[in-house]
C-alpha positions in Angstrom: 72.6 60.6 -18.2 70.2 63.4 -19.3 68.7 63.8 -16.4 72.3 63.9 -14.5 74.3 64.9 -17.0 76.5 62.4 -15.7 76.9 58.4 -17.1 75.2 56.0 -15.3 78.2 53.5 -13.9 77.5 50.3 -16.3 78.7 52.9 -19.1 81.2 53.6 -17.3 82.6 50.1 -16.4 81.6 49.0 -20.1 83.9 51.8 -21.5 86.5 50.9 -19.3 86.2 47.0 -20.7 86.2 48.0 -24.2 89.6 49.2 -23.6 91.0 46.4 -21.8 89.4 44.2 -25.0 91.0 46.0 -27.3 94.2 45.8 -25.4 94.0 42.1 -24.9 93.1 42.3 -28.9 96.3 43.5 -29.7 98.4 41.4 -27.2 96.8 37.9 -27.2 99.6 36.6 -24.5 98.5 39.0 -21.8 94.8 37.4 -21.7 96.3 34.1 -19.6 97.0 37.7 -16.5 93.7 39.4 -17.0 93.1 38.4 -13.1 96.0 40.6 -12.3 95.0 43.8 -14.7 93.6 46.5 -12.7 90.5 46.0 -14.8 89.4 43.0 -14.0 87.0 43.4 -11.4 85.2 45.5 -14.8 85.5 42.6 -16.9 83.6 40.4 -14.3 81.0 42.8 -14.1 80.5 43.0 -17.5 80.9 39.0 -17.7 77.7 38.6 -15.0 75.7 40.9 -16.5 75.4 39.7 -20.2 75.4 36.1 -18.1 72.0 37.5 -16.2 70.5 38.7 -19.5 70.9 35.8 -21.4 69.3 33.7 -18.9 66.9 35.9 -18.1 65.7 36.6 -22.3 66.3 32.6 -22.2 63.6 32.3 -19.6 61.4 34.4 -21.0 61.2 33.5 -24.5 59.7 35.9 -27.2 57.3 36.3 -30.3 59.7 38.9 -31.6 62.3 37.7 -34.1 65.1 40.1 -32.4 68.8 39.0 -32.5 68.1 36.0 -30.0 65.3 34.4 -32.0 68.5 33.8 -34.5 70.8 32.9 -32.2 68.9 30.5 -30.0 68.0 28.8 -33.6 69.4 25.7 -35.4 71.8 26.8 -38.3 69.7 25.3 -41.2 72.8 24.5 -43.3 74.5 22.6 -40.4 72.2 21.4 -38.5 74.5 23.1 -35.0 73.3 25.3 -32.3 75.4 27.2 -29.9 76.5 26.7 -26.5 75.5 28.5 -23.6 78.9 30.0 -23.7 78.6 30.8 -26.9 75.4 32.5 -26.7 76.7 34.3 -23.5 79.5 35.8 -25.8 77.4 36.7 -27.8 75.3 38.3 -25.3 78.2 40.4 -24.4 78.8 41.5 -28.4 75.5 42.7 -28.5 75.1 44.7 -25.4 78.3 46.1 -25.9 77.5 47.1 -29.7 74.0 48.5 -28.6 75.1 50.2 -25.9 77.2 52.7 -26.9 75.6 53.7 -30.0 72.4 53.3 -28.4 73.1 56.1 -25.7 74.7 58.3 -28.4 72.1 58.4 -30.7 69.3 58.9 -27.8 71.8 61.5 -26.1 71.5 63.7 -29.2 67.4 63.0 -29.9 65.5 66.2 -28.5 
């Protein structure tokens, strides 16, 4: 985008999934037509792609304690992990809360 001066199309698609979220957020019933709302080729995308990164950071491991070193750990007081599809939701929450604030903050950085 600083380069362009235009968003690169994940932003794009990410921005326009945010909305349909907090749509769906507000009116729980609509979630069982989100095949029919126009957005929902976006939410796919957006559905594949934190699916493809948490596989792929799955795959590769890591030495660093970043948010999936938590995640991917046993919850000492329970004894529980997550599911995948747990862990892919919350693959989605963090690249959507990185993202955004992410891009801002680096967008204003000089």
């Amino acid at each position: 985008m600083l380069k362009t001066g235009r968003k690169h199309q994940f932003m794009i698609t990410l921005h326009r999934f945010i909305k349909v979220l907090s749509i769906l957020g507000a009116i729980p019933w609509l979630t069982s037509l989100v095949d029919k709302l126009p957005a929902s080729h976006d939410i796919k995308e957006v559905e594949n792609f934190s699916k493809a990164c948490y596989h792929r950071r799955r795959a590769k491991g890591s030495f660093r304690k970043d948010i999936f070193h938590y995640l991917l750990g046993e919850d000492t007081e329970s004894g529980t992990r997550l599911n995948e599809p747990e862990l892919i939701i919350e693959s989605r929450t963090a690249i959507v809360g990185g993202s955004d604030t992410t891009s801002i903050t680096l967008g204003y950085v000089k």
